[in-house]
C-alpha positions as CSV (number, residue, x, y, z in Angstrom):
1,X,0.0,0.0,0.0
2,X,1.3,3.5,-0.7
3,X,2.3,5.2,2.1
4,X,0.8,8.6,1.0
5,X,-2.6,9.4,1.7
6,X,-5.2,12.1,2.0
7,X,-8.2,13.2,4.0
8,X,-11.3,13.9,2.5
9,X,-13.6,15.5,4.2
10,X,-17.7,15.9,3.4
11,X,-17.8,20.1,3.4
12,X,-17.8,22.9,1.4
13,X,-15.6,26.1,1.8
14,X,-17.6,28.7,3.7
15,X,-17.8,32.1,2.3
16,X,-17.4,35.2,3.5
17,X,-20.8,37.3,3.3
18,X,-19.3,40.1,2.3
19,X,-16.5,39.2,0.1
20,X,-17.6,35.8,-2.1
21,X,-13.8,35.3,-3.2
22,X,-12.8,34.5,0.5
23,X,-13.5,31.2,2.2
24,X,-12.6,29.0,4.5
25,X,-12.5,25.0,4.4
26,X,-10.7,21.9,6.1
27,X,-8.5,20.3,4.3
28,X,-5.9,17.5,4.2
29,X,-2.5,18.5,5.6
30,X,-0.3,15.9,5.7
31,X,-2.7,13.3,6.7
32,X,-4.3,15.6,8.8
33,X,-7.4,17.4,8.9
34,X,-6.9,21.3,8.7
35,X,-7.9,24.6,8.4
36,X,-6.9,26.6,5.5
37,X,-7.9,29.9,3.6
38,X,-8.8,30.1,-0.4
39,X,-8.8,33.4,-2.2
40,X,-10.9,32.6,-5.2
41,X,-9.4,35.8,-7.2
42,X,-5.9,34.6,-6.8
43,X,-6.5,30.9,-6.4
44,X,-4.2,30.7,-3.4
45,X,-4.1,28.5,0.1
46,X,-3.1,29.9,3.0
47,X,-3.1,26.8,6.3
48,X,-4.6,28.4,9.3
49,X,-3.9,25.7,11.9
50,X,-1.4,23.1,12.3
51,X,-2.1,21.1,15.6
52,X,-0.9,17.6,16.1
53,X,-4.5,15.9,16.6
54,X,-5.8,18.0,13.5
55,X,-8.7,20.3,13.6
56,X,-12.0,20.6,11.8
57,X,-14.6,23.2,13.2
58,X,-14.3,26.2,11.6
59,X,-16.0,29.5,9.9
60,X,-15.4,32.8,8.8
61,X,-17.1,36.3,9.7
62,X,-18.3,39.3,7.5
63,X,-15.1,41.3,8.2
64,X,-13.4,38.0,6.8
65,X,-12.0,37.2,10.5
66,X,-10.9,32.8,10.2
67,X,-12.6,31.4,13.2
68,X,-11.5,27.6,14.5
69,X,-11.9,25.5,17.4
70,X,-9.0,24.4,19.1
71,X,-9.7,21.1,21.0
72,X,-8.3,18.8,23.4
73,X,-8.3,14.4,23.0
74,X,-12.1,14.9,24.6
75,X,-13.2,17.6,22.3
76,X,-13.1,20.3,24.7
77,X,-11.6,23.4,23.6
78,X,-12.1,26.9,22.8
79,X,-12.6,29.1,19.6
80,X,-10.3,31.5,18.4
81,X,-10.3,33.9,15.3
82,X,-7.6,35.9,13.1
83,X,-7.5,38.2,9.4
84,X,-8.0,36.0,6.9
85,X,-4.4,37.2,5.6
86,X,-2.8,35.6,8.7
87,X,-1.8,37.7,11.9
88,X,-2.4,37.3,15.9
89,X,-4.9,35.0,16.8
90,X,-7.4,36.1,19.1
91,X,-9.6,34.6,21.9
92,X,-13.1,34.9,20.4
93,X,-15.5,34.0,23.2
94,X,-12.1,35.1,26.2
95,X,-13.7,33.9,30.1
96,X,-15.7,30.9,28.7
97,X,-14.5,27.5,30.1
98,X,-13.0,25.0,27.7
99,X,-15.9,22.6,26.3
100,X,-17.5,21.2,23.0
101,X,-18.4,23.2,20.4
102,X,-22.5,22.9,19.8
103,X,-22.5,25.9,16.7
104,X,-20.9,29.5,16.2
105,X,-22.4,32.1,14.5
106,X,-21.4,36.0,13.6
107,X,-23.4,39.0,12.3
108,X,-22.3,41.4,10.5
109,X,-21.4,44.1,13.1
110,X,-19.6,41.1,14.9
111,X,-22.0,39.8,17.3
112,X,-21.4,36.3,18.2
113,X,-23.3,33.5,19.3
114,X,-22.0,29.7,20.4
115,X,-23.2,26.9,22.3
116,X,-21.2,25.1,24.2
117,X,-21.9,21.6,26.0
118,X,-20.6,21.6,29.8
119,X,-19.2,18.5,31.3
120,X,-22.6,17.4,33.3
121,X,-24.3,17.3,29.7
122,X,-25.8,20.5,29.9
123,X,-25.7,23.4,26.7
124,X,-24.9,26.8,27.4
125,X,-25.6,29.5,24.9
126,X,-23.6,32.6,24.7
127,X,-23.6,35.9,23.3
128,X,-21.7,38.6,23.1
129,X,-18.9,41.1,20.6
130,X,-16.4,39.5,18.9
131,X,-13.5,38.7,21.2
132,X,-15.0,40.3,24.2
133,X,-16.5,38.6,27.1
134,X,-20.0,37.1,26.1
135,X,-22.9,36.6,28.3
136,X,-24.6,33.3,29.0
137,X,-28.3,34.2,27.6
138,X,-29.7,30.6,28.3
139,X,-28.4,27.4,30.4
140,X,-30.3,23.7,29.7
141,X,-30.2,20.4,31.2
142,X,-30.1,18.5,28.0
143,X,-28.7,18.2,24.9
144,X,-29.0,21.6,22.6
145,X,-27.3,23.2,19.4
146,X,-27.4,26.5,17.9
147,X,-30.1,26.9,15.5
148,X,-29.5,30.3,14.3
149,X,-29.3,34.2,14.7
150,X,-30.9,37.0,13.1
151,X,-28.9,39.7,10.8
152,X,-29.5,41.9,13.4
153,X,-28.5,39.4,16.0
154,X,-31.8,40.3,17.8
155,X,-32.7,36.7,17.9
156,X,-31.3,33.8,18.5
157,X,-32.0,29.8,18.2
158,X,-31.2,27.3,20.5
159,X,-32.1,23.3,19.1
160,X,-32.5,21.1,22.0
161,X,-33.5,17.6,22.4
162,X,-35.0,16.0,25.6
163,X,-36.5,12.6,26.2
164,X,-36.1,12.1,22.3
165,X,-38.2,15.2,21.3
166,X,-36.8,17.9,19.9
167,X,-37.7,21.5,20.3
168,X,-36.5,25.2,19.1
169,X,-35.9,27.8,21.8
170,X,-36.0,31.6,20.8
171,X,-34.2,34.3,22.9
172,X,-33.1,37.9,22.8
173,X,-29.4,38.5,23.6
174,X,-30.5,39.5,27.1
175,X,-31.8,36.0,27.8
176,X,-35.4,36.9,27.2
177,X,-37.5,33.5,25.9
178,X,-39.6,34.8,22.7
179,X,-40.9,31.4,21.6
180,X,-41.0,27.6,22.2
181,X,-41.4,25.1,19.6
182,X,-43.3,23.7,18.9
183,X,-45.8,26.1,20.5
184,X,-48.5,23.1,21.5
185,X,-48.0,19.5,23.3
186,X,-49.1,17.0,21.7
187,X,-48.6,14.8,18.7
188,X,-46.7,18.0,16.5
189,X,-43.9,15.6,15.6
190,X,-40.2,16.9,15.7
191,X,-38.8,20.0,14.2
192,X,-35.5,20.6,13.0
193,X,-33.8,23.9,13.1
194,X,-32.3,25.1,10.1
195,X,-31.5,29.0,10.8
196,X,-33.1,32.6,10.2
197,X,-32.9,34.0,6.7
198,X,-29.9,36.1,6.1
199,X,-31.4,38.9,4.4
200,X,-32.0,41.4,6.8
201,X,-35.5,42.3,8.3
202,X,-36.6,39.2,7.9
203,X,-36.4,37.6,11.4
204,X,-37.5,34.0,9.3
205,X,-36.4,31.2,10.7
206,X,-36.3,27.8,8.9
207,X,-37.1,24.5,10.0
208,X,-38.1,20.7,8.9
209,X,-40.9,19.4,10.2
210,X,-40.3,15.6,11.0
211,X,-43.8,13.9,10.7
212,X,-45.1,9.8,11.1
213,X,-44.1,9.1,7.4
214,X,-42.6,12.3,6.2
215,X,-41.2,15.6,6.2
216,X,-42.3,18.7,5.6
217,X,-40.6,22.5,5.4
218,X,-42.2,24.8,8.4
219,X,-41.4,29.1,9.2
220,X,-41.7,30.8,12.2
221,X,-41.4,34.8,12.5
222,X,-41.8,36.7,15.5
223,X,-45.4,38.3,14.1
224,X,-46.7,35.3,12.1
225,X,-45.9,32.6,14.7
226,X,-44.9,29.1,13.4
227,X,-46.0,27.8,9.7
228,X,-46.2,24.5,8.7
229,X,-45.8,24.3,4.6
230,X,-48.4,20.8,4.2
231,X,-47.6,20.8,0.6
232,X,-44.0,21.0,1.1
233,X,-43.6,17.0,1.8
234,X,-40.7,14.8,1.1
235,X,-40.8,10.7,1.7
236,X,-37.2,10.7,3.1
237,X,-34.5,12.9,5.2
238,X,-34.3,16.5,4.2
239,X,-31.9,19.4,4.9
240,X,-32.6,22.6,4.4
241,X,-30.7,26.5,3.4
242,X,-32.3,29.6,2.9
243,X,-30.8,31.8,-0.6
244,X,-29.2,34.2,0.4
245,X,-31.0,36.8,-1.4
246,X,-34.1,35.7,-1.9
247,X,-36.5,34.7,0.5
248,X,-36.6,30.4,-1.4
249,X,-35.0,27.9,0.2
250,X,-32.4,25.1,-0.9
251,X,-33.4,21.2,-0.2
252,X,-31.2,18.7,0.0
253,X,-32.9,15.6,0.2
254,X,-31.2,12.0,1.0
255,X,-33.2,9.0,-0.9
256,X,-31.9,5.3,-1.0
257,X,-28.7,6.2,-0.9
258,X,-28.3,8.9,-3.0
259,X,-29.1,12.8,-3.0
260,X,-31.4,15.1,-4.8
261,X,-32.0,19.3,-4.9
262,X,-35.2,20.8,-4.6
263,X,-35.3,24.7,-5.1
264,X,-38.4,25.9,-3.3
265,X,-40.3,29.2,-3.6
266,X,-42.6,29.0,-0.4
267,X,-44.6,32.0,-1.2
268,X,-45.5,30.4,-4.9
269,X,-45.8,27.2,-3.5
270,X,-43.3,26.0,-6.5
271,X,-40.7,23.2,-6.1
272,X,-38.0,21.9,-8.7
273,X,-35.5,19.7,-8.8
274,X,-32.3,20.9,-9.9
275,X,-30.0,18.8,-12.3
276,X,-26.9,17.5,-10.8
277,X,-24.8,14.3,-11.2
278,X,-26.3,10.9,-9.8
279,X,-24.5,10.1,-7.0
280,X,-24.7,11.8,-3.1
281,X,-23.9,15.3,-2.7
282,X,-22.2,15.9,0.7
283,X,-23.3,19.6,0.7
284,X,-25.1,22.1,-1.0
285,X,-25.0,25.9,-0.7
286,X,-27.3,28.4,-2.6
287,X,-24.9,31.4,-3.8
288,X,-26.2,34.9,-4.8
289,X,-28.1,35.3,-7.7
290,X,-29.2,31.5,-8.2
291,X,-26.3,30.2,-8.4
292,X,-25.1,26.8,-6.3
293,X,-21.9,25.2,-4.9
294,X,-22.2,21.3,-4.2
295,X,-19.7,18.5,-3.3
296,X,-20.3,15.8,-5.6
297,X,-19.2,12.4,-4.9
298,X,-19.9,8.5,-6.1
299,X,-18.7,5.0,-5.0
300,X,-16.3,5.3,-7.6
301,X,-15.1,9.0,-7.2
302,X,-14.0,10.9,-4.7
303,X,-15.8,14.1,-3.8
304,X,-15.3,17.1,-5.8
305,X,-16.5,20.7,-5.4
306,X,-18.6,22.0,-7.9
307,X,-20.1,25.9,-8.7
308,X,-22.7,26.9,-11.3
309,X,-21.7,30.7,-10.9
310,X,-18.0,30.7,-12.3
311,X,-16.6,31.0,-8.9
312,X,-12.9,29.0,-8.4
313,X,-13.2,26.6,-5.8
314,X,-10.3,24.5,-4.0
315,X,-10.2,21.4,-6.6
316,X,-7.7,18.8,-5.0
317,X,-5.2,17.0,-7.6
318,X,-5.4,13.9,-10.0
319,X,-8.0,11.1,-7.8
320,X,-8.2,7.7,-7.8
321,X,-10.7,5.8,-9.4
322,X,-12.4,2.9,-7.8
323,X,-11.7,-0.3,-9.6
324,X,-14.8,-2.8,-10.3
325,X,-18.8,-2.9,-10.6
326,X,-20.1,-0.5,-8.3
327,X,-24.3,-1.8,-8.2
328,X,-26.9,-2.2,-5.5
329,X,-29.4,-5.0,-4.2
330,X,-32.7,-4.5,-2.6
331,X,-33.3,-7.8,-0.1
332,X,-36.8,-8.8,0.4
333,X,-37.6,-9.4,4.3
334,X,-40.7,-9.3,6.7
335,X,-39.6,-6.3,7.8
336,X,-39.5,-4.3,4.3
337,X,-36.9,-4.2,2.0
338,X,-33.5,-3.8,3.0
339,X,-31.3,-1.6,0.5
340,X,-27.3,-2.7,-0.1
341,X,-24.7,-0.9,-2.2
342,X,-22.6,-3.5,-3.9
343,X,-19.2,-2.9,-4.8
344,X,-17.5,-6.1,-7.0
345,X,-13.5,-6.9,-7.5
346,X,-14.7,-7.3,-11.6
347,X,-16.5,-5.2,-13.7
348,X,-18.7,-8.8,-14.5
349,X,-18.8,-9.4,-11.0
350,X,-16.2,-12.5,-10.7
351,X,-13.1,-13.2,-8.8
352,X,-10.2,-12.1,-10.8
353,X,-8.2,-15.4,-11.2
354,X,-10.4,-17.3,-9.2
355,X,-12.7,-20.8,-10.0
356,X,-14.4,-23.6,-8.1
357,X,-14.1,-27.3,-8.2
358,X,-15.8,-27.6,-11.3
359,X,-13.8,-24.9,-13.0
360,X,-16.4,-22.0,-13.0
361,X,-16.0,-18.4,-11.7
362,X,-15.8,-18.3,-8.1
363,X,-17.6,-15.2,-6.4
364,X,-15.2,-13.7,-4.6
365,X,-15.0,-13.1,-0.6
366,X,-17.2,-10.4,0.7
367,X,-16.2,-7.5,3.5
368,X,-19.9,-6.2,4.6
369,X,-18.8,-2.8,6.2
370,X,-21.9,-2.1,9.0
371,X,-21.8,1.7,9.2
372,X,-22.7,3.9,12.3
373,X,-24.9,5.9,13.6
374,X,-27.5,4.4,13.5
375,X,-29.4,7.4,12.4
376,X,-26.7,7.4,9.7
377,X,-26.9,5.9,6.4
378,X,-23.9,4.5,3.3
379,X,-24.1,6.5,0.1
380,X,-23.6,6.0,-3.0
381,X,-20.3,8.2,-2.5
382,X,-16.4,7.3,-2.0
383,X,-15.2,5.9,0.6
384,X,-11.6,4.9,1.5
385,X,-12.0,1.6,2.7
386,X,-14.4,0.1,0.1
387,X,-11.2,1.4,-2.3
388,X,-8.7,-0.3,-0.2
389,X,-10.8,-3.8,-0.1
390,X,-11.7,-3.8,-4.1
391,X,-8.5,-3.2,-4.9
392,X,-7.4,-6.1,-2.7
393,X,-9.8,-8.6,-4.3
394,X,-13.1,-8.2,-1.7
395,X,-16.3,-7.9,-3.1
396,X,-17.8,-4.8,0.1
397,X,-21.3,-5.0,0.9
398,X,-22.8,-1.7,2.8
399,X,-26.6,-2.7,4.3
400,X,-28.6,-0.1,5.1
401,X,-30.4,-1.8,7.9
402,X,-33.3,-0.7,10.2
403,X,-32.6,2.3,11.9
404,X,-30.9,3.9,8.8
405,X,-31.3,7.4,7.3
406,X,-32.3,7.9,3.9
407,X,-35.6,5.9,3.8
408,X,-37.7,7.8,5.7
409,X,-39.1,8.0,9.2
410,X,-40.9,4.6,9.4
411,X,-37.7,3.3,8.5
412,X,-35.4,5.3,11.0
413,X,-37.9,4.3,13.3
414,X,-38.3,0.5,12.6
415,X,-35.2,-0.5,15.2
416,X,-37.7,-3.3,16.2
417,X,-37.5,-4.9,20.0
418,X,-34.3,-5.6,21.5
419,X,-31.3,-3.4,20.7
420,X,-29.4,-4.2,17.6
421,X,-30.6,-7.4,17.4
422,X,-33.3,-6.3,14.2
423,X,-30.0,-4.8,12.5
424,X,-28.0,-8.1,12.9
425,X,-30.9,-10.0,11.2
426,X,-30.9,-7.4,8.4
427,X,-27.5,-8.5,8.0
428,X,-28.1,-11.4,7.6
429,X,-31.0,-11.7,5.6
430,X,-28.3,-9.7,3.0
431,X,-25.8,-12.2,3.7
432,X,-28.1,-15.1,2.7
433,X,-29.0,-13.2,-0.7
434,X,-26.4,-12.0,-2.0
435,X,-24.8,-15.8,-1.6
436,X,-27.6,-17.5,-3.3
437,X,-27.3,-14.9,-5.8
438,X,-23.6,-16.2,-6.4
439,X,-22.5,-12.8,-5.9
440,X,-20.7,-13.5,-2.7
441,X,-18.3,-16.4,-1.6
442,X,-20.7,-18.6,1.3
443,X,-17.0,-19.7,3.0
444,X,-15.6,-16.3,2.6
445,X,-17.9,-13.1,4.6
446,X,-16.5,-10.7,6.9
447,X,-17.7,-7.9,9.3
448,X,-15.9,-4.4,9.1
449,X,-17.7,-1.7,11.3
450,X,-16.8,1.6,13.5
451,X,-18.1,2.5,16.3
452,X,-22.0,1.3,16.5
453,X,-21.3,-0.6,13.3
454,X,-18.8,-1.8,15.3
455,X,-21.0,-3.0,18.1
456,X,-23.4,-4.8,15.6
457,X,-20.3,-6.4,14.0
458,X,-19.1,-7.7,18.2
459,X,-23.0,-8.5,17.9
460,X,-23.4,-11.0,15.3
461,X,-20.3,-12.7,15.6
462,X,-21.8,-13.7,19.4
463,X,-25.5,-14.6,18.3
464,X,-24.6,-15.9,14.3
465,X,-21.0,-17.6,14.9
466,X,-21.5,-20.2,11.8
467,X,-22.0,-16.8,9.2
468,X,-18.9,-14.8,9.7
469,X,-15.6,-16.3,8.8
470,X,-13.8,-13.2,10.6
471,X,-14.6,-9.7,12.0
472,X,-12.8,-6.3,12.6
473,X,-14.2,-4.0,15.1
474,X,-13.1,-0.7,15.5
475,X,-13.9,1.4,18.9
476,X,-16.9,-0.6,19.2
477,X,-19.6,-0.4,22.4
478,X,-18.5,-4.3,23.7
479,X,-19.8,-3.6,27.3
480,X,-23.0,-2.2,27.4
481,X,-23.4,-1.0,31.1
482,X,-19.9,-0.7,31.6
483,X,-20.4,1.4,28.6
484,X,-23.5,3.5,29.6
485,X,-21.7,4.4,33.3
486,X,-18.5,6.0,31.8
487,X,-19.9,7.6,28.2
488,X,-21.0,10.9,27.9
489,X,-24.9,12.4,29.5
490,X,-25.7,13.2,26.0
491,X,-25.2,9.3,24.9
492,X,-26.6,7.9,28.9
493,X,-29.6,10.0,27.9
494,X,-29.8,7.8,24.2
495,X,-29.1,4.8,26.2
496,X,-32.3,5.3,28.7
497,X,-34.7,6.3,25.5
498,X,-33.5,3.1,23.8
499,X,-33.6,0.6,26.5
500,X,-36.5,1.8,28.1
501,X,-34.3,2.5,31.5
502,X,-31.1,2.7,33.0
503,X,-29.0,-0.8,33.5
504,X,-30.5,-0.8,37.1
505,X,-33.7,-0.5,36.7
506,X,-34.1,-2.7,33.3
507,X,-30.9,-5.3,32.9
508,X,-31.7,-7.9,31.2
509,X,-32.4,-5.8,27.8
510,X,-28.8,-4.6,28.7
511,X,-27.5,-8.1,28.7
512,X,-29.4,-9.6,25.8
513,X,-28.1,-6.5,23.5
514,X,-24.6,-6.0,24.9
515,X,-21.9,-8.2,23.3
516,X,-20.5,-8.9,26.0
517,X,-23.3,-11.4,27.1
518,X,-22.1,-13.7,23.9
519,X,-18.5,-13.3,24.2
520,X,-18.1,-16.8,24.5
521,X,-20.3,-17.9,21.5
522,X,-17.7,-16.2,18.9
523,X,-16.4,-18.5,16.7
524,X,-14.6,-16.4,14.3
525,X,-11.2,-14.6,14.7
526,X,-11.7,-11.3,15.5
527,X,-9.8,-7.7,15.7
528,X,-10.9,-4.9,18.0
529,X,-9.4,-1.7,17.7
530,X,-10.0,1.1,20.8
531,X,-8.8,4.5,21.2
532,X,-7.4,5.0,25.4
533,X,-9.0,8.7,24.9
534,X,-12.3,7.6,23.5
535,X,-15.4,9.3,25.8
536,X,-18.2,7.6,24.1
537,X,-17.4,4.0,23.7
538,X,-15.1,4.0,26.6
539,X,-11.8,1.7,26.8
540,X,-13.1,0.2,29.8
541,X,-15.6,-1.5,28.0
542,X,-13.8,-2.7,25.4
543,X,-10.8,-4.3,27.8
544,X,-13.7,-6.2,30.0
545,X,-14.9,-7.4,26.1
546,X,-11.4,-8.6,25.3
547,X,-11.2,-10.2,28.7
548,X,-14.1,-12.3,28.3
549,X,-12.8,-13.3,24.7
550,X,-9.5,-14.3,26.4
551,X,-11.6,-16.3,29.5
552,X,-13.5,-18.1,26.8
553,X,-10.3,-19.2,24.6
554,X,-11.8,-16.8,21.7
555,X,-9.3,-16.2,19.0
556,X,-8.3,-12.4,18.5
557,X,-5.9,-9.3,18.0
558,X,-6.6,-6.0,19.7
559,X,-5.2,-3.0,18.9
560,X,-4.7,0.6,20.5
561,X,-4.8,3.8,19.4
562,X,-3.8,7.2,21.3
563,X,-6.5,9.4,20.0
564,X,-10.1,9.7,20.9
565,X,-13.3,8.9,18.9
566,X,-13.6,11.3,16.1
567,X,-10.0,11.8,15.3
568,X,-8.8,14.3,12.6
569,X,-5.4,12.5,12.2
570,X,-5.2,10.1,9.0
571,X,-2.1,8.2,10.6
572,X,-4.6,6.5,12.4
573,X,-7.0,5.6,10.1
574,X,-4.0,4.1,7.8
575,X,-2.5,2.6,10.7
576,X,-6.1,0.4,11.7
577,X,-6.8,-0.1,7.5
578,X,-3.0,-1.3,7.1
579,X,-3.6,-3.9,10.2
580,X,-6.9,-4.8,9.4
581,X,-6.3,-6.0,5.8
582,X,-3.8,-8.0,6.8
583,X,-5.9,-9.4,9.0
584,X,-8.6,-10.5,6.5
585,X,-5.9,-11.5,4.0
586,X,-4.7,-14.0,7.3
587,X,-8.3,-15.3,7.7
588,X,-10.2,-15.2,4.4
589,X,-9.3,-17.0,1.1
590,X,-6.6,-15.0,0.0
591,X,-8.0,-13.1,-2.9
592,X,-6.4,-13.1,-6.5
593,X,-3.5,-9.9,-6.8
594,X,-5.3,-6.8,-8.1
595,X,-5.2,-5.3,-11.5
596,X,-4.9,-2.3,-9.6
597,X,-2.9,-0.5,-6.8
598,X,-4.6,-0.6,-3.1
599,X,-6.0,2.8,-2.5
600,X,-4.4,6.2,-1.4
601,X,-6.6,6.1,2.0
602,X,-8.4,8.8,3.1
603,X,-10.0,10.3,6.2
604,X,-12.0,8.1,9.3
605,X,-15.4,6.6,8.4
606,X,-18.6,8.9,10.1
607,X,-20.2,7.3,13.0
């Protein structure tokens, strides 16, 4: 494998609202994620930050100030700002205590607001002048992100989410609570904040409304109160921007996999898609006048910025192209049809230099790579690791089980009873047709998964030991009460909403999800991979997992990193892809050479 690699990140430059040649973006440095400036008019770089754990949170002002957030291994930290043409940095929010970053935002005449979550799982929202001592406006108990702030920075929005609802808080810069969504109890369904207009006056802000089988696009101002846009609906996951000159709004809507654009003109009650490449588009921005940046991506390419107003954007160098057949399978089940993206060694589908007994193509062995979340979902976009493994022969499955994004809210929904069990039989069920489709080698499947795909690959090696042939498991939950005691409130508080209780009060549907419980049933070699700085799937949890492997005579390889869960430093990543190939290629029908080099790798898979 080449030793070089690069990061690629899903995100668009941001651009300065007052100067559209000036933006901001994370970017690979080295291997690491970084902060860097682009001048459109002179197509030059300038790199912001250089910090050994990498950095990724950034933004940039009006006056063209570079903001970033400097963190610690937890994720605590503290935001700083400078002239986009380099210079001292400055504290941006000096007095506040070092914490996670929940949003930032800046007005024009420099008013700043950022939400900040406190150790005890608490947010705090702040506001203030830029790099001046803010004021706390509004303290919670839960989990909360900024939503927004006026032009004016009259208003602003705090998203919060408590007991699994999720509500919109409105308040002045003095702390004064203007409004509460949603504005009844009751069966309302969730609403997501997307932010106030940017064109002054407007005080609009923007939000989805989540309903039983849908979504919807809903307003609220000050005078007119909240509006819900009923024929506005989407059947799957929507995001949302306001133009920035107009009072329409940009859609982004995820569907099976794959992305679509909706430009919408609430007042005419008009929609339209707008063309773009099939594939997933990682973002979207409306630009002045009509125009739109995206970040276009496939299986087979990686993601590349595009702009339908002339503007120069960052383009990165030559890419790789993703050897094979890059197709998809829909699996029939009781449950509903379960989607897959399919990604074969051969452009037919075969095993390069491969054949049975009887002297016919051989499918080849199969990586199924569980992804996290689970309210996540696997595009039809590039990803790193599916490179690697094609190019070394594997055939990679990605199931979008129950519990994914992307199908709508039924689907999200559908996690069925008991804890991960309803996404290991999704697995399955996948496993089951895509062998007696011929696609996939029946001696030859392994799990691949990070952090809750992790878990549900620890999962069905316990309660399916005669499917998988090998696993690799990568910061996974292993423990889960052990787990639940030392992870963050924010993910104790998921724990409670999913179980029905805490580990005290409900513990055997903690033992019959956590894979700890089947330990002992695993029959196939596995690798684990934990991080010593990791606050949401603990190492604690993960060393009483490997202990019980070791009690039970379970055969396995652990490995350790010295980062924390979502690390910004690709040395890691390559480090945990170079050790887990070879670990497949030690347990799994070796697979014929390629006709192509491995991958250059790229950045850590989302959770």
């Amino acid at each position: 494998m080449a030793d070089d690699f690069t990061v690629f990140l899903g995100a668009l430059p941001q651009v300065c609202p007052r100067d559209a040649r000036r933006m901001v973006l994370t970017a690979d440095a080295d291997g690491r994620c970084e902060v860097f400036t682009w001048d459109a008019a002179t197509r030059s770089t300038r790199q912001v930050t250089d910090r050994p754990r990498g950095t990724v949170h950034c933004a940039i002002d009006a006056d063209a100030y570079v903001w970033w957030f400097d963190e610690d291994a937890e994720g605590r930290g503290h935001w700083w700002f400078q002239p986009f043409d380099g210079g001292c940095r400055v504290p941006g929010l000096p007095g506040v205590p070092a914490a996670l970053p929940r949003g930032l935002a800046v007005t024009a005449d420099g008013t700043v607001a950022a939400a900040l979550a406190s150790r005890d799982g608490g947010t705090r929202l702040f506001a203030g002048r830029r790099g001046r001592v803010p004021r706390e406006i509004l303290g919670i108990a839960g989990e909360g992100r900024l939503g927004g702030v006026t032009p004016e920075g009259d208003l602003v929005a705090l998203a919060t989410v408590s007991d699994g609802d999720t509500s919109v808080v409105v308040v002045t810069p003095a702390g004064r609570v203007v409004a509460r969504l949603p504005e009844t109890r009751g069966p309302a369904g969730r609403f997501w904040c997307r932010g106030f207009s940017p064109r002054p006056g407007r005080s609009a802000l923007l939000l989805v409304h989540e309903l039983e089988d849908g979504y919807r696009l809903a307003t609220w101002t000050p005078s007119g109160g909240l509006v819900t846009h009923s024929w506005c609906r989407f059947d799957t996951e929507i995001t949302a921007r306001w133009y920035p000159d107009t009072d329409e709004v940009l859609v982004r809507q995820e569907r099976h996999g794959r992305s679509l654009l909706h430009r919408v003109r609430l007042h005419d009650r008009t929609r339209r898609v707008l063309p773009t490449p099939a594939g997933s588009l990682l973002d979207a921005a409306p630009r002045p006048g009509g125009g739109l940046h995206y970040l276009w991506t496939d299986t087979a390419h990686p993601p590349v910025p595009h702009a339908t107003d002339g503007v120069a954007l960052p383009t990165p160098g030559p890419l790789p192209r993703v050897p094979g057949r890059h197709t998809e399978v829909w699996t029939r089940t009781p449950d509903g049809p379960v989607h897959t993206l399919l990604s074969l060694p051969r452009p037919d589908g075969g095993r390069p230099g491969g054949a049975d007994a009887d002297g016919d193509e051989a499918p080849p062995p199969a990586v199924f790579l569980v992804h996290g979340g689970p309210a996540d979902h696997d595009r039809d976009a590039y990803d790193a690791t599916v490179h690697s493994l094609v190019a070394s022969g594997y055939a990679v499955a990605r199931v979008n089980y129950r519990g994914s994004t992307g199908y709508g809210p039924r689907w999200r929904r559908t996690l069925g009873p008991g804890v991960g069990h309803p996404q290991v039989d999704d697995l399955a069920a996948v496993r089951a047709d895509l062998v007696g489709r011929g696609l996939v080698d029946d001696r030859a499947t392994a799990l691949w998964g990070v952090s809750w795909g992790a878990y549900l690959v620890l999962l069905a090696l316990g309660t399916r030991p005669g499917l998988w042939q090998a696993g690799v498991a990568v910061k996974p939950v292993a423990d889960w009460v052990t787990a639940h005691r030392l992870t963050t409130p924010a993910l104790r508080a998921l724990d409670v909403r999913w179980f029905g209780g805490t580990p005290e009060q409900v513990p055997r549907r903690y033992a019959h999800s956590s894979p700890l419980s089947f330990a002992a049933q695993v029959r196939a070699p596995l690798l684990v991979v934990g991080a010593d700085n990791d606050v949401k799937c603990p190492p604690e949890q993960i060393r009483s997992y490997l202990g019980a492997l070791t009690a039970a005579g379970v055969a396995h390889e652990q490995m350790w990193l010295d980062t924390g869960h979502d690390g910004y430093d690709g040395a890691a990543h390559v480090a945990v892809l170079r050790r887990s190939l070879t670990f497949l290629r030690a347990r799994l029908p070796a697979p014929a050479p390629p006709s192509r080099p491995p991958a250059r790798p790229g950045g850590p898979r989302p959770r």
